[in-house]
C-alpha positions as CSV (number, residue, x, y, z in Angstrom):
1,X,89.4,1.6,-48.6
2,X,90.6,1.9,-45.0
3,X,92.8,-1.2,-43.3
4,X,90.0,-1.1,-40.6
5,X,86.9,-1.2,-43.1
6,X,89.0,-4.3,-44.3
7,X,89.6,-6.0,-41.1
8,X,85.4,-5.4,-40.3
9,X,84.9,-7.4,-43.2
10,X,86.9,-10.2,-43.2
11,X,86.0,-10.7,-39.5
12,X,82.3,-11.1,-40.7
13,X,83.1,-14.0,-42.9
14,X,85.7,-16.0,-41.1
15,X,82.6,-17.8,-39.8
16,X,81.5,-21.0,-41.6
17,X,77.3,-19.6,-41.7
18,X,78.5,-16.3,-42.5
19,X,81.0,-17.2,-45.4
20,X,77.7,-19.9,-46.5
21,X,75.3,-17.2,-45.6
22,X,77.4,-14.3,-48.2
23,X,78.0,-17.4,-50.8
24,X,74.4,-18.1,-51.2
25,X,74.0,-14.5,-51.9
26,X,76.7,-13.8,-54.3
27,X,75.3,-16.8,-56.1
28,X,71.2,-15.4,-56.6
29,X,73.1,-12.1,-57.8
30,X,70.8,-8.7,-57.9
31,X,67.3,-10.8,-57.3
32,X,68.9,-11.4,-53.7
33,X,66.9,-13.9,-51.3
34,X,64.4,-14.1,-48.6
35,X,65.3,-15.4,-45.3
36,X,63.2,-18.0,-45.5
37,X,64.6,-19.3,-48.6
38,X,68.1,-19.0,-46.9
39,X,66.7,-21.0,-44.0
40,X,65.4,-23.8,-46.0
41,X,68.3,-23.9,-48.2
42,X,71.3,-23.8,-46.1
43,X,69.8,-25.4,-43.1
44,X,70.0,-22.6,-40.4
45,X,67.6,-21.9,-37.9
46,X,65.5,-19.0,-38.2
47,X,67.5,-17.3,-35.2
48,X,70.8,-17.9,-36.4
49,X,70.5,-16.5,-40.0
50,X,69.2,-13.1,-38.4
51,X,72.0,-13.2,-36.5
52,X,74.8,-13.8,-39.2
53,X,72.7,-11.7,-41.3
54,X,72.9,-8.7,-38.8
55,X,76.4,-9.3,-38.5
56,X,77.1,-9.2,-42.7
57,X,74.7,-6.1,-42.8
58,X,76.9,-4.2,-40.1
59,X,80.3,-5.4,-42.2
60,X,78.0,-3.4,-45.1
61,X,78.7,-6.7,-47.0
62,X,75.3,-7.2,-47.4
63,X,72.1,-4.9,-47.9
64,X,68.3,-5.8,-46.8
65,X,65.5,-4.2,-48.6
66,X,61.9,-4.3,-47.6
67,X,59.3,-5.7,-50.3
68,X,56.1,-6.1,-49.0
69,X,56.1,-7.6,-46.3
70,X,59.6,-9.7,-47.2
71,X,63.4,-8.3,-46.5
72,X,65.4,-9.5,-49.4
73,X,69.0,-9.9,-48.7
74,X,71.7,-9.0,-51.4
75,X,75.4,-9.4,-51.7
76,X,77.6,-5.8,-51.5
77,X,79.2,-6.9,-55.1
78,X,81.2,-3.3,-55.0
79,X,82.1,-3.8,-51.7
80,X,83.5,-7.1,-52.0
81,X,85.4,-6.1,-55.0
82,X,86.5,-3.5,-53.0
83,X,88.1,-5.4,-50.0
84,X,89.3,-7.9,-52.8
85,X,91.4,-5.0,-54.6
86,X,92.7,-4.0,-51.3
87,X,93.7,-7.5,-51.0
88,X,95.6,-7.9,-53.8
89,X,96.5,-3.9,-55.2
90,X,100.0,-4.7,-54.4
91,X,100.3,-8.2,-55.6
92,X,103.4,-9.2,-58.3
93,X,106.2,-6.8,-56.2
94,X,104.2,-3.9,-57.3
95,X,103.8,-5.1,-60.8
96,X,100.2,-5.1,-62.5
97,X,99.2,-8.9,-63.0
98,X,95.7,-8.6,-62.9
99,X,93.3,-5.6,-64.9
100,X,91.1,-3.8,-63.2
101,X,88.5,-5.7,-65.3
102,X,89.5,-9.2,-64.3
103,X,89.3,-8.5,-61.0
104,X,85.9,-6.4,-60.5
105,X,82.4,-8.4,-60.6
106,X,79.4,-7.1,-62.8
107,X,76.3,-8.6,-60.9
């Protein structure tokens, strides 16, 4: 992964609705969640969710998939586990501390 790709996607969640936004997400796993149900839940106005959601979307830390006539919203698990093992791939002076398995999420 690419410093850049990195920087793109911690810049999308060092904001308080986006980090709540991306939690919520990680949290209903694979089944994702509606927009409306994001609204209702985390108290954001209709507006403002598209907005963070655009923004999460373009950071590819977050998919949207048309059902009917819903957009379900989904967490980028491999991404995040990507930007997370760029994070720490050189943590413990170079030293493995962590497998590869303890470190990668399976939703």
């Amino acid at each position: 992964m690419e410093s850049i790709t990195v920087v793109k996607a911690l810049a999308a969640l060092a904001q308080t609705s986006r980090l709540e936004i991306f939690r919520s997400l990680v949290v209903a796993g694979k089944a994702g969640l509606t927009p409306g149900s994001m609204a209702e839940s985390l108290g954001v106005a209709p507006n403002t969710l598209s907005f963070h959601l655009k923004e999460l979307v373009h950071a590819d830390l977050v998919t949207q998939e048309r059902v009917g006539r819903n957009l379900i919203y989904r967490a980028q698990f491999d991404r995040m586990n990507a930007v997370l093992a760029y994070l720490t791939q050189n943590c413990c002076q170079g030293e493995p501390c962590l497998t590869e398995a303890a470190i990668q999420c399976h939703c």
